[in-house]
LONUKOL-691034 format. One record per residue: residue number from 0; residue in three letters; x, y, z of N, C-alpha, C, CB in turn. Coordinates in Angstrom, 1 decimal. Glycine has a CB too. Layout:
{nr->NUM, rest->ALA, nu->X, nv->Y, nw->Z, cau->X, cav->Y, caw->Z, cu->X, cv->Y, cw->Z, cbu->X, cbv->Y, cbw->Z};
...
This chain:
{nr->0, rest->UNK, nu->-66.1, nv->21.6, nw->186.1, cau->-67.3, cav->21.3, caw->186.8, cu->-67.1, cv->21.3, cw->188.3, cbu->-67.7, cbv->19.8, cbw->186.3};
{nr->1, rest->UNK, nu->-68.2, nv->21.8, nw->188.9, cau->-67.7, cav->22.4, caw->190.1, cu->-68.3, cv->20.8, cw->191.0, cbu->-68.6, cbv->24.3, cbw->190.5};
{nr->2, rest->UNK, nu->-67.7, nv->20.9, nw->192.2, cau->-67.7, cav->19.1, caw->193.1, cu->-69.5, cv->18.9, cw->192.6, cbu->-67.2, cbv->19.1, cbw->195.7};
{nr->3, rest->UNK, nu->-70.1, nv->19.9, nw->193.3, cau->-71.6, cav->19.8, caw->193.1, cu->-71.9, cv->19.0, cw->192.1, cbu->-72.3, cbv->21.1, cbw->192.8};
{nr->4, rest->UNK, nu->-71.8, nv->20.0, nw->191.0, cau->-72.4, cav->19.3, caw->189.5, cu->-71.5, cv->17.8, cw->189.4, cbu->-71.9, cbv->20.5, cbw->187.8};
{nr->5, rest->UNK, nu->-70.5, nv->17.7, nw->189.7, cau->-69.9, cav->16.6, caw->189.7, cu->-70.3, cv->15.5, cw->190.1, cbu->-69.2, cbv->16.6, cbw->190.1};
{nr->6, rest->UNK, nu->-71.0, nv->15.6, nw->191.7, cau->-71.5, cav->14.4, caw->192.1, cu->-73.1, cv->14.5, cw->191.9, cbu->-71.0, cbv->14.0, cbw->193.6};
{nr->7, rest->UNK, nu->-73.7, nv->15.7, nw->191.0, cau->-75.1, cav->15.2, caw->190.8, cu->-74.9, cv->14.4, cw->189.6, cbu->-76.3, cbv->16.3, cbw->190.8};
{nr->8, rest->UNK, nu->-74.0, nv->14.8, nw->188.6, cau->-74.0, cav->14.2, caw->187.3, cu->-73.5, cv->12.6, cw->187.6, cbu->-72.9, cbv->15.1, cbw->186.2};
{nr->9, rest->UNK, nu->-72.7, nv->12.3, nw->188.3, cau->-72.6, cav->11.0, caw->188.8, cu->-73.8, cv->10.2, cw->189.6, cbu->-71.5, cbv->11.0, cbw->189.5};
{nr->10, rest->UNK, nu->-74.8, nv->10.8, nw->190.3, cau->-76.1, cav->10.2, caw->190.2, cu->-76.8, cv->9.8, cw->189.5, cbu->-76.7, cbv->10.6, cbw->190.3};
{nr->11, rest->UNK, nu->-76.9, nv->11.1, nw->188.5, cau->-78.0, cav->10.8, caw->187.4, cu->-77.3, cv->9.7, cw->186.6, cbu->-78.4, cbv->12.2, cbw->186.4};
{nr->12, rest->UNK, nu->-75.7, nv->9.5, nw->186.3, cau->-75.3, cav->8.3, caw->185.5, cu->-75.8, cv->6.9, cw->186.3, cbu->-73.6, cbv->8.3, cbw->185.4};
{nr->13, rest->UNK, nu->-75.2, nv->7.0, nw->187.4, cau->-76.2, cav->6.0, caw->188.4, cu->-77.3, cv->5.2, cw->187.9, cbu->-76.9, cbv->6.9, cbw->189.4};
{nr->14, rest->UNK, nu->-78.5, nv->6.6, nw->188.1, cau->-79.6, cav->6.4, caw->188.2, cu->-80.1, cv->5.7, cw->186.6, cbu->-80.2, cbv->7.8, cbw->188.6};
{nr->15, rest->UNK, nu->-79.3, nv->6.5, nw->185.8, cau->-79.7, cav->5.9, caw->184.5, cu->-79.2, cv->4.8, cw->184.2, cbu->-79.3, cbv->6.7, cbw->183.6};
{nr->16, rest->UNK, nu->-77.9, nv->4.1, nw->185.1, cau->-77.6, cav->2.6, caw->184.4, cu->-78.5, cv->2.1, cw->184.8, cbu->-76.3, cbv->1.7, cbw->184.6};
{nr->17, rest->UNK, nu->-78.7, nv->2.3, nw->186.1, cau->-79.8, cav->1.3, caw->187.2, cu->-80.9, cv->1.1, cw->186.1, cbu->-80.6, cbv->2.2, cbw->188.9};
{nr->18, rest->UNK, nu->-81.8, nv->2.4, nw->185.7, cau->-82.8, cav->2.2, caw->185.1, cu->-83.0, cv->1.5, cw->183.8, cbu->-83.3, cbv->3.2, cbw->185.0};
{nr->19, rest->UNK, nu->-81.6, nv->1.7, nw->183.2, cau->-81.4, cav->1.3, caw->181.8, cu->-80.9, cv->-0.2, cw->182.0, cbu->-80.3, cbv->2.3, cbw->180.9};
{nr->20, rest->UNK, nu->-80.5, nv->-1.0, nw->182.6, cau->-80.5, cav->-2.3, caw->183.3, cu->-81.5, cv->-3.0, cw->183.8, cbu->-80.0, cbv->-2.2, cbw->184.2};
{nr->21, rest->UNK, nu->-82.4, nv->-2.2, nw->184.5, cau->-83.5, cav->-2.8, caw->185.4, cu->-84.7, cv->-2.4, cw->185.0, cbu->-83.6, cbv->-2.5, cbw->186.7};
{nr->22, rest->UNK, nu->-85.0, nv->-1.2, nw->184.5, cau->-86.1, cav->-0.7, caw->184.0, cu->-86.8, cv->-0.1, cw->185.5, cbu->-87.0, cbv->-1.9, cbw->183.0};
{nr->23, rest->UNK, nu->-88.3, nv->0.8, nw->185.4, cau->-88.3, cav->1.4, caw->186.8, cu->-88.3, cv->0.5, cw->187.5, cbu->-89.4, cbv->2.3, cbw->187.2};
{nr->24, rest->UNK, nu->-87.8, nv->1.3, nw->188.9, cau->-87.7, cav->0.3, caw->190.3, cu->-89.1, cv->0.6, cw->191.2, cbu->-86.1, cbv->0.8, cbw->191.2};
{nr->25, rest->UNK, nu->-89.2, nv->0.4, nw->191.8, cau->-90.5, cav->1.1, caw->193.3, cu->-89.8, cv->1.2, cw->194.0, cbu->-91.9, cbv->0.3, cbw->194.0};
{nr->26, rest->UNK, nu->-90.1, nv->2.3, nw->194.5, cau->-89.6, cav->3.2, caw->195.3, cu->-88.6, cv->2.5, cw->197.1, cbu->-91.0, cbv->4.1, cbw->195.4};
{nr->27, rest->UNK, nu->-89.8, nv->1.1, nw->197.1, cau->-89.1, cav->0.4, caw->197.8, cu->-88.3, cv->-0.7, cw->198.0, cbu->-89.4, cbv->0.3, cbw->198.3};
{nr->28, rest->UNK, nu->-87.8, nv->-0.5, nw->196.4, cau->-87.1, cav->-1.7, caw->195.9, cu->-85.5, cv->-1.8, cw->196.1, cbu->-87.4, cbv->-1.8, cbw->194.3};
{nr->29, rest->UNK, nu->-85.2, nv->-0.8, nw->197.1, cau->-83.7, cav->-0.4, caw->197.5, cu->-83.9, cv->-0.1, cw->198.6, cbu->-83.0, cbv->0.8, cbw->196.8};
{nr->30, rest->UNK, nu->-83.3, nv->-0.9, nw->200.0, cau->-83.4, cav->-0.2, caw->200.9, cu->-81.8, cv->-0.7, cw->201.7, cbu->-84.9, cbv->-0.4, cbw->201.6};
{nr->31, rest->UNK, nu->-81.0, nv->0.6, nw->201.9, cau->-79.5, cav->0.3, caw->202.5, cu->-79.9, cv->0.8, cw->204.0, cbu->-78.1, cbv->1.4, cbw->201.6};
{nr->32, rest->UNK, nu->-78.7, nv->-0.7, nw->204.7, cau->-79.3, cav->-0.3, caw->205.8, cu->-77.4, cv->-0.4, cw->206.4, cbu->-80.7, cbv->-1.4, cbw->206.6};
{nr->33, rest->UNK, nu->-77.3, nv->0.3, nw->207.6, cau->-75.5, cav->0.2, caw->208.1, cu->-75.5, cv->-1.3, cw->209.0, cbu->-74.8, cbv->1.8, cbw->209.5};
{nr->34, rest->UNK, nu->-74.7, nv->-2.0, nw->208.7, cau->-74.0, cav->-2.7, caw->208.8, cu->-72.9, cv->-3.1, cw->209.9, cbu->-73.9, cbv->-2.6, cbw->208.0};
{nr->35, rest->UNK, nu->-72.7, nv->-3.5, nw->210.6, cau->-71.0, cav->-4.1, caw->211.4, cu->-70.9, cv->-5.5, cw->210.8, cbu->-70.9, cbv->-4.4, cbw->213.4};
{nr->36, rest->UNK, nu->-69.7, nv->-5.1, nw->211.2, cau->-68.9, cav->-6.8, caw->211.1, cu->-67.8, cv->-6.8, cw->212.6, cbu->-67.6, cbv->-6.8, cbw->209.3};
{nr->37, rest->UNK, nu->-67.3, nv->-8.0, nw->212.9, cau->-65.8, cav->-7.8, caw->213.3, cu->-65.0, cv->-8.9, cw->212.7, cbu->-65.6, cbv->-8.0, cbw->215.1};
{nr->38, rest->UNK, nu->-63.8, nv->-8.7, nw->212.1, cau->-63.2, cav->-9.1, caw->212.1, cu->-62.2, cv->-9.9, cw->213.2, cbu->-63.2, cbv->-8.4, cbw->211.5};
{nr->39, rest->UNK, nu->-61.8, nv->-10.9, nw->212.6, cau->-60.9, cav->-11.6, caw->213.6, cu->-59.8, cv->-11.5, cw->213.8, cbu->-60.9, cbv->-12.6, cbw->213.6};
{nr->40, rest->UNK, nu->-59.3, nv->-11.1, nw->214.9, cau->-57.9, cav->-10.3, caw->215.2, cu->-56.8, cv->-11.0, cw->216.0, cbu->-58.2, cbv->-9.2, cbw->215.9};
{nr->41, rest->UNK, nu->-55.4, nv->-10.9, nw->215.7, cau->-54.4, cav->-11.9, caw->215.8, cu->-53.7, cv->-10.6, cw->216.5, cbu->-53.7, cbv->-12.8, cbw->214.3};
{nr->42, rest->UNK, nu->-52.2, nv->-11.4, nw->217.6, cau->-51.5, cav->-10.7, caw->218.1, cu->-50.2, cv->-11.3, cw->216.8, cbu->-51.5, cbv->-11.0, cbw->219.9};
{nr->43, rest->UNK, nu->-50.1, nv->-12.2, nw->216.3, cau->-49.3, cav->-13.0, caw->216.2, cu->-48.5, cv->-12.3, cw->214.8, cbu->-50.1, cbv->-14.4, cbw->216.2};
{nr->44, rest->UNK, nu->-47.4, nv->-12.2, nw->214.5, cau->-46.1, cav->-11.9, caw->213.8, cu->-45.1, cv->-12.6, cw->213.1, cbu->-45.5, cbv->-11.4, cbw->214.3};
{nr->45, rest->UNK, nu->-44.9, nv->-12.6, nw->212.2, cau->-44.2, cav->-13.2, caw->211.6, cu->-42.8, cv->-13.4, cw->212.0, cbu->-44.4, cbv->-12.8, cbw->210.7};
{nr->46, rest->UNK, nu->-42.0, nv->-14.4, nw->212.3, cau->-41.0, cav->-14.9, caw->213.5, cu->-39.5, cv->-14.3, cw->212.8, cbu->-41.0, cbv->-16.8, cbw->213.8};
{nr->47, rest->UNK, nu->-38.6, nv->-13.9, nw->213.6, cau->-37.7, cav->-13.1, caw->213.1, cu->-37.6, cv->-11.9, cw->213.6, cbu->-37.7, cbv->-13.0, cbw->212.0};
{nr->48, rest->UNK, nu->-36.2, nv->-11.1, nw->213.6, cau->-36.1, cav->-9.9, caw->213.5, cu->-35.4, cv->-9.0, cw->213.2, cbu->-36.3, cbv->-9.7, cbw->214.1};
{nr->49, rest->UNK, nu->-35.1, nv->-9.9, nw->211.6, cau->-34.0, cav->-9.4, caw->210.7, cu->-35.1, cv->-8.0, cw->209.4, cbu->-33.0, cbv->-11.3, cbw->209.7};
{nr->50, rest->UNK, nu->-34.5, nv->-7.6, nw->208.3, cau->-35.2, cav->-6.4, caw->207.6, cu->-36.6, cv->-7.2, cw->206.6, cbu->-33.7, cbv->-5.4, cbw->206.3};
{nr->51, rest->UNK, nu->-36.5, nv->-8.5, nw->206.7, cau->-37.4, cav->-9.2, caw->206.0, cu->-38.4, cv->-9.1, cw->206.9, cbu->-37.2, cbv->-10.4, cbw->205.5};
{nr->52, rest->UNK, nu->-38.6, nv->-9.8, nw->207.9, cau->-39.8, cav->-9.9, caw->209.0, cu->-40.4, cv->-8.5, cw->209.5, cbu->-39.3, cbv->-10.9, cbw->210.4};
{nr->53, rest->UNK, nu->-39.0, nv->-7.3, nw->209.3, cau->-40.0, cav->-6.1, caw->209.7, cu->-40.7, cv->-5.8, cw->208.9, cbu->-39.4, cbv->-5.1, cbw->210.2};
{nr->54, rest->UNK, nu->-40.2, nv->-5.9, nw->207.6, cau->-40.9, cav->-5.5, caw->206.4, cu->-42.7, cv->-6.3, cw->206.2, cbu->-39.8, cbv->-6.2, cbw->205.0};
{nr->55, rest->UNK, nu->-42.2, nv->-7.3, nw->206.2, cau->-43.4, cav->-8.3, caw->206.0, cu->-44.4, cv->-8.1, cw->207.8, cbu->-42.4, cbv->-10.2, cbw->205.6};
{nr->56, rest->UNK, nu->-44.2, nv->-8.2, nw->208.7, cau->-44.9, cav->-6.9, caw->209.7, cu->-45.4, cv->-6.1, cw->209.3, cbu->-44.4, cbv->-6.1, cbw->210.6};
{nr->57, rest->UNK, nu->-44.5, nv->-4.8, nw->208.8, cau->-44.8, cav->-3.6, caw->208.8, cu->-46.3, cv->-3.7, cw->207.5, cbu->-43.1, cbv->-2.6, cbw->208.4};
{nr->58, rest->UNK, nu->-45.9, nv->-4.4, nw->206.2, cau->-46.4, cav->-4.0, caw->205.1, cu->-47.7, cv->-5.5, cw->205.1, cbu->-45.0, cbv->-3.8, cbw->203.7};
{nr->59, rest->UNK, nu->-47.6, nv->-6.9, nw->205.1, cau->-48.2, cav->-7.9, caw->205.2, cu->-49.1, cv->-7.8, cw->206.1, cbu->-47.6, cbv->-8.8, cbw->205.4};
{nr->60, rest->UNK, nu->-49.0, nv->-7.4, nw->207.5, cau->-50.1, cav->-7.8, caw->208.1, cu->-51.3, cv->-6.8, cw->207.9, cbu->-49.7, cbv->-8.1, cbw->209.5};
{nr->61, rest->UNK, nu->-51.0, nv->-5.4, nw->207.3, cau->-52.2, cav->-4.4, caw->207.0, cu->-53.2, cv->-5.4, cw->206.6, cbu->-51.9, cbv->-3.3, cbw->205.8};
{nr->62, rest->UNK, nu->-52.9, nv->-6.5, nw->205.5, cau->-54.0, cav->-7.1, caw->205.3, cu->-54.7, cv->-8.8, cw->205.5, cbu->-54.1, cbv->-6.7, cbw->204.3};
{nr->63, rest->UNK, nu->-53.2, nv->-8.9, nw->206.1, cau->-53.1, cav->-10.5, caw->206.1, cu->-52.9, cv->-10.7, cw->207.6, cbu->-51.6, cbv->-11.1, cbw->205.1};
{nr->64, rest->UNK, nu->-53.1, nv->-12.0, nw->208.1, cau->-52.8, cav->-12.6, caw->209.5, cu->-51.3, cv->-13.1, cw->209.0, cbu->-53.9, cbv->-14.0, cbw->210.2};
{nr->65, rest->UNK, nu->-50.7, nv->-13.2, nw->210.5, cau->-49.3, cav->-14.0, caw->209.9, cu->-49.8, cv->-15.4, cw->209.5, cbu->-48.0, cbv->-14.2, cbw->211.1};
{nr->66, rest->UNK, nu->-50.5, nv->-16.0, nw->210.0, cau->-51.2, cav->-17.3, caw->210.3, cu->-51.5, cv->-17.9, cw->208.6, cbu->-52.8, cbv->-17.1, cbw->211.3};
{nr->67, rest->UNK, nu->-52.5, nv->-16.9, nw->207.9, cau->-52.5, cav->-17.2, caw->206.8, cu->-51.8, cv->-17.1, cw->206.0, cbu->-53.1, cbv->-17.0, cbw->206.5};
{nr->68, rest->UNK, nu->-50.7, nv->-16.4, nw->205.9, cau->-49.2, cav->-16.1, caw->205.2, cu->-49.1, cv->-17.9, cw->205.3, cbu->-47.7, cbv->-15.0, cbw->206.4};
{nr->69, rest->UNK, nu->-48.7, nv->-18.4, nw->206.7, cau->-47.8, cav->-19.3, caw->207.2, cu->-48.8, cv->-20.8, cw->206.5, cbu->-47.6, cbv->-19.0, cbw->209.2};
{nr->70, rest->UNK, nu->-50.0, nv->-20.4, nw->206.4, cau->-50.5, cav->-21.7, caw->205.7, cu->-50.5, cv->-22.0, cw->204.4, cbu->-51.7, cbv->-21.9, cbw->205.8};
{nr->71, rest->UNK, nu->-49.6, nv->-21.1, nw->204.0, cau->-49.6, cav->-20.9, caw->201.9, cu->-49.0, cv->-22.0, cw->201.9, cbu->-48.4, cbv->-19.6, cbw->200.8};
{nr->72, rest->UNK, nu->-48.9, nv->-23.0, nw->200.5, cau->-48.1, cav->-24.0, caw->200.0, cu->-46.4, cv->-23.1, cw->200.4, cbu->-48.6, cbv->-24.2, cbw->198.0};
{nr->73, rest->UNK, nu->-45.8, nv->-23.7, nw->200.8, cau->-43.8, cav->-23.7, caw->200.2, cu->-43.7, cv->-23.2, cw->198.7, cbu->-42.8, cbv->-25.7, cbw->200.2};
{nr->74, rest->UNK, nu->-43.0, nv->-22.3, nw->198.5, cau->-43.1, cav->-21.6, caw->196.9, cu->-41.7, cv->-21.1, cw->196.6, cbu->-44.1, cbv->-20.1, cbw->196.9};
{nr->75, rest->UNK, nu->-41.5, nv->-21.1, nw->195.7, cau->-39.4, cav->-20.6, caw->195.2, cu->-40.2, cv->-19.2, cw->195.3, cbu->-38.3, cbv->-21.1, cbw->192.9};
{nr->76, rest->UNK, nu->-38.8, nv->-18.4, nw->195.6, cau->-38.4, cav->-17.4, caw->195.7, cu->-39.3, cv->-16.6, cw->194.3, cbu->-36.9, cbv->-17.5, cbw->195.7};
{nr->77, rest->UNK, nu->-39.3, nv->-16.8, nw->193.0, cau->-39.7, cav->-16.7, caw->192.1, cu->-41.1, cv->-16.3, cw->192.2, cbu->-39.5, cbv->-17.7, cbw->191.5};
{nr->78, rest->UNK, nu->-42.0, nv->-17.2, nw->193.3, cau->-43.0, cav->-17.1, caw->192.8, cu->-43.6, cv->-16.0, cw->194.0, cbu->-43.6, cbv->-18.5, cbw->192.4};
{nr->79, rest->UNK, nu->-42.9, nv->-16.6, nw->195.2, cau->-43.2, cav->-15.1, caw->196.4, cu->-43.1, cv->-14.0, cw->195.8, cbu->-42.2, cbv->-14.8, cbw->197.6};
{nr->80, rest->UNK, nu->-42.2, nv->-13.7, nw->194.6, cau->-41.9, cav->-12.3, caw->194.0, cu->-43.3, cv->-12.2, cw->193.7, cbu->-40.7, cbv->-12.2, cbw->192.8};
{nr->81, rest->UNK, nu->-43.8, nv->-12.8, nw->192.7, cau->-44.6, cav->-12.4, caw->191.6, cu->-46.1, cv->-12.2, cw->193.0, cbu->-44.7, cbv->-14.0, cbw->190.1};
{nr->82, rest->UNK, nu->-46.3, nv->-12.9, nw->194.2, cau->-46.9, cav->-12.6, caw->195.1, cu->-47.3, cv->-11.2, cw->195.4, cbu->-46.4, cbv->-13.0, cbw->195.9};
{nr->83, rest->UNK, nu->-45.9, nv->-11.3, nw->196.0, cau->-46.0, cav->-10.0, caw->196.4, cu->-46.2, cv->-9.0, cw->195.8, cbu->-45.2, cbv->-9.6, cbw->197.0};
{nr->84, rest->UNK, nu->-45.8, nv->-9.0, nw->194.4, cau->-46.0, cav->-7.7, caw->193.7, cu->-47.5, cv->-7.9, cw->192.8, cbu->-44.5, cbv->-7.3, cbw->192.5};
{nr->85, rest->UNK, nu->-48.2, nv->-8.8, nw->193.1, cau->-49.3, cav->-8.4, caw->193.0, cu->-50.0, cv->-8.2, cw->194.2, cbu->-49.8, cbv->-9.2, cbw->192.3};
{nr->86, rest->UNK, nu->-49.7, nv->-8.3, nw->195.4, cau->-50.5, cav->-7.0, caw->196.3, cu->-50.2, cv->-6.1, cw->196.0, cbu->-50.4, cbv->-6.8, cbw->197.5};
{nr->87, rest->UNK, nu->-49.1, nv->-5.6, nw->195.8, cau->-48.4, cav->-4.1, caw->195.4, cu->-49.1, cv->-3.6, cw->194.5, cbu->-47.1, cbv->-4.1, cbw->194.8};
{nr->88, rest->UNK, nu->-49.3, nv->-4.3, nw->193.1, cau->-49.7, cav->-3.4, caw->191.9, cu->-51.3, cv->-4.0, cw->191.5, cbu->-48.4, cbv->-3.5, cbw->190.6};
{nr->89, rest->UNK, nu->-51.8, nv->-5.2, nw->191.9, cau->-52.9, cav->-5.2, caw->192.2, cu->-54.3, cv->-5.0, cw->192.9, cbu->-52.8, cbv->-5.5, cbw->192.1};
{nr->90, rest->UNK, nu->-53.7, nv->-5.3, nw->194.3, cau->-54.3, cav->-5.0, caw->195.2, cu->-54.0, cv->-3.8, cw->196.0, cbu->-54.4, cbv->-5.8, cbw->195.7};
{nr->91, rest->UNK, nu->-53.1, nv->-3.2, nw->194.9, cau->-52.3, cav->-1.3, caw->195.5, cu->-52.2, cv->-1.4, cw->197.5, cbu->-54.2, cbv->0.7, cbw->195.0};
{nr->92, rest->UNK, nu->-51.5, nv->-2.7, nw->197.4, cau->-50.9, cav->-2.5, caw->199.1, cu->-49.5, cv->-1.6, cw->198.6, cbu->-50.5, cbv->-4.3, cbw->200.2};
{nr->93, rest->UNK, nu->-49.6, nv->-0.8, nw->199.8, cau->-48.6, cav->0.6, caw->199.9, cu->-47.1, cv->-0.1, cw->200.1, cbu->-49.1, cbv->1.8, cbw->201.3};
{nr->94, rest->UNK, nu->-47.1, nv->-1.2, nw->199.3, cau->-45.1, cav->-1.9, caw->199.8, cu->-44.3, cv->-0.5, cw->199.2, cbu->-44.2, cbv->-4.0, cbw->198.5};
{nr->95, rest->UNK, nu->-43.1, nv->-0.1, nw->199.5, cau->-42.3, cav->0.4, caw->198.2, cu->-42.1, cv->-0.6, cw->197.8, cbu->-41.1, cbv->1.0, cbw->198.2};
{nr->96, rest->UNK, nu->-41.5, nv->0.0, nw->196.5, cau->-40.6, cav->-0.9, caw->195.4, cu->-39.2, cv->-1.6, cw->196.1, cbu->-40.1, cbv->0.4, cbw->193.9};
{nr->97, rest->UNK, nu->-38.4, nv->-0.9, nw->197.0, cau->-37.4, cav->-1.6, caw->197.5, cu->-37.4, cv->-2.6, cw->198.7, cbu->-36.6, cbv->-0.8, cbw->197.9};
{nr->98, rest->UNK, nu->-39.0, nv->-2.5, nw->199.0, cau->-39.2, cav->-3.5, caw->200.3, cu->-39.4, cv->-5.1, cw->199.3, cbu->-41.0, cbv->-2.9, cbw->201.5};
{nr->99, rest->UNK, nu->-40.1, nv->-4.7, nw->198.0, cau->-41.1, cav->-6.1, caw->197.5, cu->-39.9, cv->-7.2, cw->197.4, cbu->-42.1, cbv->-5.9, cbw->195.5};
{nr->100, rest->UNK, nu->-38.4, nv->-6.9, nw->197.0, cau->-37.6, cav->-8.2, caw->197.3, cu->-37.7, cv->-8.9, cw->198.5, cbu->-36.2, cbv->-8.0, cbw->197.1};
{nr->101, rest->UNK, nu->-37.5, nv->-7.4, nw->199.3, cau->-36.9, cav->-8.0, caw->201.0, cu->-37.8, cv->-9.0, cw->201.2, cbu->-37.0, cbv->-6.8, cbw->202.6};
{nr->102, rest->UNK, nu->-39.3, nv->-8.4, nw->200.9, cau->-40.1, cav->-9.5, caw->201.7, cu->-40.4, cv->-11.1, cw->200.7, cbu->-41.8, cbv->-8.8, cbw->202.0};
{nr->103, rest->UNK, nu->-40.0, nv->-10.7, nw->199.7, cau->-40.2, cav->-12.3, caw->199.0, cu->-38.9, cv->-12.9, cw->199.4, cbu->-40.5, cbv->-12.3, cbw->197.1};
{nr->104, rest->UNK, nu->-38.2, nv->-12.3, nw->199.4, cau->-36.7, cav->-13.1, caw->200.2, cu->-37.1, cv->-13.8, cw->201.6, cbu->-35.3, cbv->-11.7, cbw->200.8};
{nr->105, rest->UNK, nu->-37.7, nv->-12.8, nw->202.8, cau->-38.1, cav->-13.6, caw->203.6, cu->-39.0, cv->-14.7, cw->203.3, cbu->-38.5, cbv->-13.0, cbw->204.2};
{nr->106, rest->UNK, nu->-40.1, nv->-14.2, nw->202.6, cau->-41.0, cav->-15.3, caw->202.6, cu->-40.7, cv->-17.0, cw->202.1, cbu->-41.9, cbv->-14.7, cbw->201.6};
{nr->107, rest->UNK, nu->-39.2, nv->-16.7, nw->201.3, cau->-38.5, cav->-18.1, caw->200.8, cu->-37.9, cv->-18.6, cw->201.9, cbu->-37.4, cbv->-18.1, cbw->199.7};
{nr->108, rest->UNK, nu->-37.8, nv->-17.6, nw->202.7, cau->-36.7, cav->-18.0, caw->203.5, cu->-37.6, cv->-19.0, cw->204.8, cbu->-35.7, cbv->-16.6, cbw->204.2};
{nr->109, rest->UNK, nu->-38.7, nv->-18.5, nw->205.1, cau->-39.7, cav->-19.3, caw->205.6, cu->-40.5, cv->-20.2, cw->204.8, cbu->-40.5, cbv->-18.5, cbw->206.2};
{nr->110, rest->UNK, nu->-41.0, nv->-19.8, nw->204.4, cau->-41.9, cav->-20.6, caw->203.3, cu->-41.8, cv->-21.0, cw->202.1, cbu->-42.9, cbv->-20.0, cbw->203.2};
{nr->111, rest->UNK, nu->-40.2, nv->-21.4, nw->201.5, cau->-39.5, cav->-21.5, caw->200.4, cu->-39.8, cv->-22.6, cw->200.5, cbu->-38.2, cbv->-21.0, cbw->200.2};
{nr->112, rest->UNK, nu->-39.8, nv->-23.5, nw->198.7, cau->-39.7, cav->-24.9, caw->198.0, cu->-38.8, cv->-25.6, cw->198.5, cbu->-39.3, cbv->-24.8, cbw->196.6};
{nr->113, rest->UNK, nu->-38.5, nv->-26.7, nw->199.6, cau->-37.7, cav->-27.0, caw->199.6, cu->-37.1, cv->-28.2, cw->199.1, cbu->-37.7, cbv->-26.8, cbw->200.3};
């Protein structure tokens, strides 16, 4: 199927859940308009500058503030793991596989059970 037919046949699926959900719409019963936002923006980094804190820089702050890292509950090592590798494999943040210890190491190491 060539891209064309591809994204008209994904319309018409579209079109058909919408209708088959909602039944007809009027014509001005959809109207998308663009949008902004800003987001709120930090200089601030996570303290250190051993292979954990670059890691957790490099790969954490794509979506996190350090700030809100730093307000989590204190957690074992255990459970930072299981953290982090659900940004990894749930929320498909781009960690490798050899960074996800480093940074749950750090993360105990700051923000570990004590």
């Amino acid at each position: 199927m060539t891209q064309n037919k591809t994204a008209a046949a994904l319309r018409a699926l579209g079109a058909a859940l919408i209708l088959g959900t909602f039944g007809a719409l009027p014509a001005h019963a959809l109207t998308l308009k663009t949008q902004s936002i800003t987001l709120p923006s930090s200089t601030r980094v996570f303290p250190g500058d051993g292979p954990g804190a670059k890691a957790a820089n490099t790969y954490c702050l794509m979506c996190h503030s350090a700030g809100m890292v730093m307000n989590q509950p204190d957690l074992p090592k255990a459970a930072w793991l299981v953290e982090v590798n659900k940004m990894k494999n749930v929320f498909k943040a781009p960690i490798p596989d050899d960074q996800v210890p480093v940074i749950a190491d750090y993360l105990e190491s700051i923000k570990g059970k004590k």
